[in-house]
C-alpha positions in Angstrom: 0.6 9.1 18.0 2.8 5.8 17.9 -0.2 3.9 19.3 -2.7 5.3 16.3 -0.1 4.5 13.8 0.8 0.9 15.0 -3.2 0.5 15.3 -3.2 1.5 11.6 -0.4 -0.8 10.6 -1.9 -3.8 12.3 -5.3 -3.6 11.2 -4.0 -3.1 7.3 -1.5 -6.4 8.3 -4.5 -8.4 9.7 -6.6 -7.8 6.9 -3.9 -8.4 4.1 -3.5 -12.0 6.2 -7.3 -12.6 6.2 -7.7 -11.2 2.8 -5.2 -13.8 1.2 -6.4 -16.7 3.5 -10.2 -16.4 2.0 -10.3 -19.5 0.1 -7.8 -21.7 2.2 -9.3 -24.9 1.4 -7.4 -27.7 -0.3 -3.5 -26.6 0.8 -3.9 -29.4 3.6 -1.2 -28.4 6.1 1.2 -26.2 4.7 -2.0 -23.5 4.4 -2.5 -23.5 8.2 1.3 -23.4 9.1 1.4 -19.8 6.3 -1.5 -18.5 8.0 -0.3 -19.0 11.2 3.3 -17.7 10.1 1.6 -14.6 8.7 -0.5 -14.1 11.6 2.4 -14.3 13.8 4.5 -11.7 11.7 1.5 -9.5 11.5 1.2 -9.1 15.2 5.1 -9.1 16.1 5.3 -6.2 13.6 2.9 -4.2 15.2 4.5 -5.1 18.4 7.7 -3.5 17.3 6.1 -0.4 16.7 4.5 -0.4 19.7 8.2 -0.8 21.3 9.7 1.7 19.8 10.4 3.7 22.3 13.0 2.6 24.4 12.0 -0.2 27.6 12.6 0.8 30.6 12.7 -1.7 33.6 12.6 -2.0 37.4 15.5 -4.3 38.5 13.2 -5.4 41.3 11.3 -7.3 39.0 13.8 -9.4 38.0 12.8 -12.3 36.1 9.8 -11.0 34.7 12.1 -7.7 33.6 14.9 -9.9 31.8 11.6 -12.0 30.1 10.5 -8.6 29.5 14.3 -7.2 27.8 14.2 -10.9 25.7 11.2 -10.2 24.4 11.5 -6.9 23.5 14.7 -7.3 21.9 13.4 -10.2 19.6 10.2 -7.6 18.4 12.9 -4.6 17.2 15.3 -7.5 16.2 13.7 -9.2 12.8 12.1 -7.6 10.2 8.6 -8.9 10.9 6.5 -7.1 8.6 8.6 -8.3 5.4 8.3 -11.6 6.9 4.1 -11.3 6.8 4.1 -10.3 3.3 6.2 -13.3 2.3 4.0 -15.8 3.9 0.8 -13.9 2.9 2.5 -14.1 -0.8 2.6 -17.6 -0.4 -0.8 -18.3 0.5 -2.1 -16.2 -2.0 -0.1 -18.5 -4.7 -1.3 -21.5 -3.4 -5.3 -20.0 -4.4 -6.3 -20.6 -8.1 -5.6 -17.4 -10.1 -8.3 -14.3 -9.1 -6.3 -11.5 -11.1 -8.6 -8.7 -8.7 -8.0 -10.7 -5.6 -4.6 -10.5 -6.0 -4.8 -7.0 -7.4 -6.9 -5.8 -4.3 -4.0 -8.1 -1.9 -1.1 -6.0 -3.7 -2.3 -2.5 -2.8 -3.2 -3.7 1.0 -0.1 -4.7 1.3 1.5 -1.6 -0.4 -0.6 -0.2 2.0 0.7 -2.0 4.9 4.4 -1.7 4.1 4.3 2.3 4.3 2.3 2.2 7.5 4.7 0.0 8.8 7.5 2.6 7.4 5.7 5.6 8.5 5.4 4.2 12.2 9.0 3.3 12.2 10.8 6.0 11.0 7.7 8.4 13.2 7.7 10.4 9.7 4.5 12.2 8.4 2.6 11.0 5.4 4.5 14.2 3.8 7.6 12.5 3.5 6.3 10.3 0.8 5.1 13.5 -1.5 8.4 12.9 -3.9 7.3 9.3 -4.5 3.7 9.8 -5.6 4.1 9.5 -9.0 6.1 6.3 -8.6 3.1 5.0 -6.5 0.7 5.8 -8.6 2.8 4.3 -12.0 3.2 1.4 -10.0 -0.9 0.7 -8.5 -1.6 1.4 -12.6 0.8 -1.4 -13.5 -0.9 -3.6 -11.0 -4.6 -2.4 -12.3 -2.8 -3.1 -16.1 -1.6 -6.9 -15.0 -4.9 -7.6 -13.2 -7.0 -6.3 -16.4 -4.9 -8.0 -18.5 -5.0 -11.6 -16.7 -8.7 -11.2 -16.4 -8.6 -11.4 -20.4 -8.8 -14.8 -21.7 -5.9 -16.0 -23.9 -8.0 -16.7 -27.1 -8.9 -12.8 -27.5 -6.3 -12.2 -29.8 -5.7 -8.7 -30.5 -7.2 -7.3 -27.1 -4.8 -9.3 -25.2 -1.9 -8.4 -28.0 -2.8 -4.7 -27.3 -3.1 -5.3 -23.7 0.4 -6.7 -23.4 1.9 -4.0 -25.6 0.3 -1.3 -23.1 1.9 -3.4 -20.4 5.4 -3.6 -21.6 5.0 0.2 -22.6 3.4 1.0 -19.0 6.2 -1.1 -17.5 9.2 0.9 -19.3 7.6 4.3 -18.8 7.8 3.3 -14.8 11.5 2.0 -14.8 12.4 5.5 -17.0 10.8 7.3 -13.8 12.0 5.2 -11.4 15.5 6.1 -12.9 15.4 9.7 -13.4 14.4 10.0 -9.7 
């Protein structure tokens, strides 16, 4: 079971990487260094859920079992899979603006974040049942934002409306998140 659900939680982390790396011409240096900072955070998080279980050792290995301690302490010791969605932020700001390739990135890695959760705290998908509608206000907002950045600004009314309904949308979601 911990082995499905770190498989789950890596895949979703290696496609949220890949997914915001797409179009990673023209960032010269600094692009490279995020997706390899990502990439790196990706895996080390999956690592830690992989180790969650406590590591045992044979103290006739030695060496290889104090490597072994070190390393394991330093995947359970950082918050790796916050770190991957930073960087894989980044990269995605330094594209030009693709309101449904962001949109698409921001549920992966809303995604990702609960599998990551879900492994760590070896909860079922049940214990999330009380935040559905908080979800699913929050994936509209996103769908809301993306639509309304796909509108171009000289529309006038359409974009007055759209930002109305997203100010509304927006309000209606902190009231919920409140009340909770």
């Amino acid at each position: 079971m911990r082995a499905r659900r770190a498989a789950a939680a890596g895949v979703l982390g290696a496609a949220c990487v890949a997914w915001s790396a797409v179009p990673l011409g023209g960032t010269g240096g600094l692009g490279g260094a995020l997706l390899a900072a990502a990439a790196a955070c990706a895996a080390l998080s999956t690592l830690r859920l992989l180790l969650s279980a406590p590591f045992h050792h044979d103290e006739y290995f030695g060496l290889v079992a104090r490597a072994g301690r070190v390393l394991a302490r330093m995947a359970r010791g950082a918050s790796w899979a916050e770190g991957a969605v930073v960087a894989v932020l980044v990269l995605e700001a330094l594209h030009r603006s693709r309101p449904w390739h962001t949109a698409v990135l921001g549920a992966a890695l809303l995604a990702y974040l609960l599998a990551v959760h879900l492994g760590e705290s070896r909860s079922s998908v049940a214990v999330l049942r009380p935040q559905v509608p908080l979800l699913a206000a929050g994936l509209g907002l996103l769908v809301l934002g993306a639509g309304a950045a796909m509108l171009p600004a000289a529309t006038g009314s359409a974009a007055g409306l759209m930002a109305v309904l997203a100010m509304l949308a927006a309000v209606m979601v902190g009231c919920l998140a409140v009340s909770r």
